[in-house]
FIKOLZA-1660 file (N, C-alpha, C; in steps of 0.1 Angstrom, whole numbers, plus 5000, padded with zeros to 4 digits):
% residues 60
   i   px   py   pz ch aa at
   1 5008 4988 5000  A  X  N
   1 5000 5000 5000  A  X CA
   1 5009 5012 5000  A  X  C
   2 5004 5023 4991  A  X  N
   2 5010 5035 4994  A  X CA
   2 5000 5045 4997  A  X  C
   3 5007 5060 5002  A  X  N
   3 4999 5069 5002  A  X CA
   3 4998 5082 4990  A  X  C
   4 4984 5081 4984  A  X  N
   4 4982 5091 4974  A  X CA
   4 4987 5104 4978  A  X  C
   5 4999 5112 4967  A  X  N
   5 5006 5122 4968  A  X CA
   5 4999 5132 4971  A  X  C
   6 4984 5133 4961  A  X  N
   6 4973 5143 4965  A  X CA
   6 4968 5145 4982  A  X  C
   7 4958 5131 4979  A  X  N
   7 4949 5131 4992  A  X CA
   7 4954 5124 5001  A  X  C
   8 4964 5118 5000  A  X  N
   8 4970 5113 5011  A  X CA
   8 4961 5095 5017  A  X  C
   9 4954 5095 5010  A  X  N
   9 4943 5083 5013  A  X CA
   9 4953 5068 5007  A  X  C
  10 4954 5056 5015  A  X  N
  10 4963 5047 5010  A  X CA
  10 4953 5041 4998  A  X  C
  11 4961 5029 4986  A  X  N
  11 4961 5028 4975  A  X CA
  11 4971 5014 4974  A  X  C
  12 4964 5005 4968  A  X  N
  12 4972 4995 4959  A  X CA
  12 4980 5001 4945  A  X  C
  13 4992 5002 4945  A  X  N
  13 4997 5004 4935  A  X CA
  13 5000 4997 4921  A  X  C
  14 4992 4987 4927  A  X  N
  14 4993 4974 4913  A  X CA
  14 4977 4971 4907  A  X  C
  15 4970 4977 4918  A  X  N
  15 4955 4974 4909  A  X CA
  15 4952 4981 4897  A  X  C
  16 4949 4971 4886  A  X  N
  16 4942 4978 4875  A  X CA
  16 4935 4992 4875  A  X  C
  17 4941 4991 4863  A  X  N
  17 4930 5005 4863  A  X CA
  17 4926 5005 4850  A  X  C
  18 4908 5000 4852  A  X  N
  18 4901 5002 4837  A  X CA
  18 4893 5015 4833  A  X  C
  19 4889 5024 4845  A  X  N
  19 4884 5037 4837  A  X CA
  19 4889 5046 4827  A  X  C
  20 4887 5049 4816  A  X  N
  20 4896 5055 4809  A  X CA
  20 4900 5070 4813  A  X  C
  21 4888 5072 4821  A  X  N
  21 4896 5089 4830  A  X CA
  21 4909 5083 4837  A  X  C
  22 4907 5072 4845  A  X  N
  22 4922 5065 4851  A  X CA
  22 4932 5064 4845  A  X  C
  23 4929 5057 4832  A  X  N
  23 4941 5057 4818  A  X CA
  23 4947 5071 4816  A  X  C
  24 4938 5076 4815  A  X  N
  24 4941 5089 4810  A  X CA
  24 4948 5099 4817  A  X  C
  25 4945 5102 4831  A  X  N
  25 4955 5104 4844  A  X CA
  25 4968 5097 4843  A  X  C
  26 4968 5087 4839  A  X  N
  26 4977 5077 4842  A  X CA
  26 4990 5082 4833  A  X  C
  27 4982 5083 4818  A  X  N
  27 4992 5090 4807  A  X CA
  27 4997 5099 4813  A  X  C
  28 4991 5107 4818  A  X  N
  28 4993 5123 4819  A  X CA
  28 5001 5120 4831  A  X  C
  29 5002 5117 4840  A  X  N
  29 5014 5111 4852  A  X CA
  29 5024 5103 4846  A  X  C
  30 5028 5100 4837  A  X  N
  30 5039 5097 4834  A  X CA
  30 5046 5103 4821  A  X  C
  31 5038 5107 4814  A  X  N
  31 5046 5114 4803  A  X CA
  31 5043 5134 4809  A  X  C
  32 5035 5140 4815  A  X  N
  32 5033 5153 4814  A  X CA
  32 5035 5156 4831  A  X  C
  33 5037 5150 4843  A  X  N
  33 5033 5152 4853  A  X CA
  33 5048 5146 4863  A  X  C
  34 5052 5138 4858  A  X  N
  34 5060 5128 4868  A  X CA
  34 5058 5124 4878  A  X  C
  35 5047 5120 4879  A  X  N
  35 5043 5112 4893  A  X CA
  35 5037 5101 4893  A  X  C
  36 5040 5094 4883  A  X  N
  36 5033 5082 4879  A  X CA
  36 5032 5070 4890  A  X  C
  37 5025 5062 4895  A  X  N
  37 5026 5053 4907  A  X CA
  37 5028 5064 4921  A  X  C
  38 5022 5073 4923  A  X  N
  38 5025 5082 4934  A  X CA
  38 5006 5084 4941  A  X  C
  39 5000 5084 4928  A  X  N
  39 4984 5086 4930  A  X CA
  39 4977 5078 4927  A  X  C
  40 4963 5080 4935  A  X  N
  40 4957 5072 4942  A  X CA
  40 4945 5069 4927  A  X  C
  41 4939 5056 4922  A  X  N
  41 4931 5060 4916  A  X CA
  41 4921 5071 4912  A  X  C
  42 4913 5075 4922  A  X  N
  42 4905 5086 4923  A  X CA
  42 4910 5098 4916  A  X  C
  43 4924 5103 4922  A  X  N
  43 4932 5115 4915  A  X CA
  43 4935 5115 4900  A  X  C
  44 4937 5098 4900  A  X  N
  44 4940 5096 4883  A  X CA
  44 4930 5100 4876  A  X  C
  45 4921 5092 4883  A  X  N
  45 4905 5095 4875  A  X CA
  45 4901 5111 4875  A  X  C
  46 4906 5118 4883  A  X  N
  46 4902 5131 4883  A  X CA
  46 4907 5142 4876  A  X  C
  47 4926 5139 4874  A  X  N
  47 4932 5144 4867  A  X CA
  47 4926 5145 4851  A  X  C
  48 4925 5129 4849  A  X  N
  48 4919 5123 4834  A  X CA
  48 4902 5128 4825  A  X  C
  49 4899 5130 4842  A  X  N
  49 4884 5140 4835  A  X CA
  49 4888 5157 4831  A  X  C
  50 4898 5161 4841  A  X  N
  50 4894 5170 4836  A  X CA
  50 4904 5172 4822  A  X  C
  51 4917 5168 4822  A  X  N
  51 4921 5169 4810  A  X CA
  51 4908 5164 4800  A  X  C
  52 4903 5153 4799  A  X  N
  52 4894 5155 4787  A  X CA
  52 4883 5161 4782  A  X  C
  53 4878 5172 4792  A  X  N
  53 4869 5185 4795  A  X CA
  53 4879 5192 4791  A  X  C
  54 4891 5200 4793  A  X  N
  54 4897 5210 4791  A  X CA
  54 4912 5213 4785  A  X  C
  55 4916 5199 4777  A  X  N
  55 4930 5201 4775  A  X CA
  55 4925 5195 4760  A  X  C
  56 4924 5202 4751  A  X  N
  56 4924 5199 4738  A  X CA
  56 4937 5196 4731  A  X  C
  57 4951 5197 4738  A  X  N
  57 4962 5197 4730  A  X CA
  57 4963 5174 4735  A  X  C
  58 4955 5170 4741  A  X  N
  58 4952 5153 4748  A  X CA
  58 4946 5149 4739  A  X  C
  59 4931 5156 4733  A  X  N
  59 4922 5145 4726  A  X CA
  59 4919 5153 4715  A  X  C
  60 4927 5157 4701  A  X  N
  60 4925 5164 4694  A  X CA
  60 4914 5159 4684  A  X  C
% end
């Protein structure tokens, strides 16, 4: 278990992740962010929504 860099809430670091807001956080934590494996699902998923609401240079 670790603890999410955001919220601080602990997290399996190996559990899948099928949401594609998750995926998509996930991208963005390892190529735009560097903190990949630091955050907690939820943040992934949260990062991942809002990039694809508001980052058109992601999903052109």
């Amino acid at each position: 278990m670790k603890e999410c860099l955001l919220c601080q809430k602990q997290f399996d670091p190996e559990q899948d992740l099928t949401d594609p807001a998750q995926l998509t956080g996930q991208l963005l934590a390892e190529e735009d962010y560097g903190d990949a494996g630091q955050l907690c699902p939820d943040c992934l998923a949260s990062r991942g929504r809002l990039a694809m609401m508001y980052r058109s240079d992601c999903f052109d």
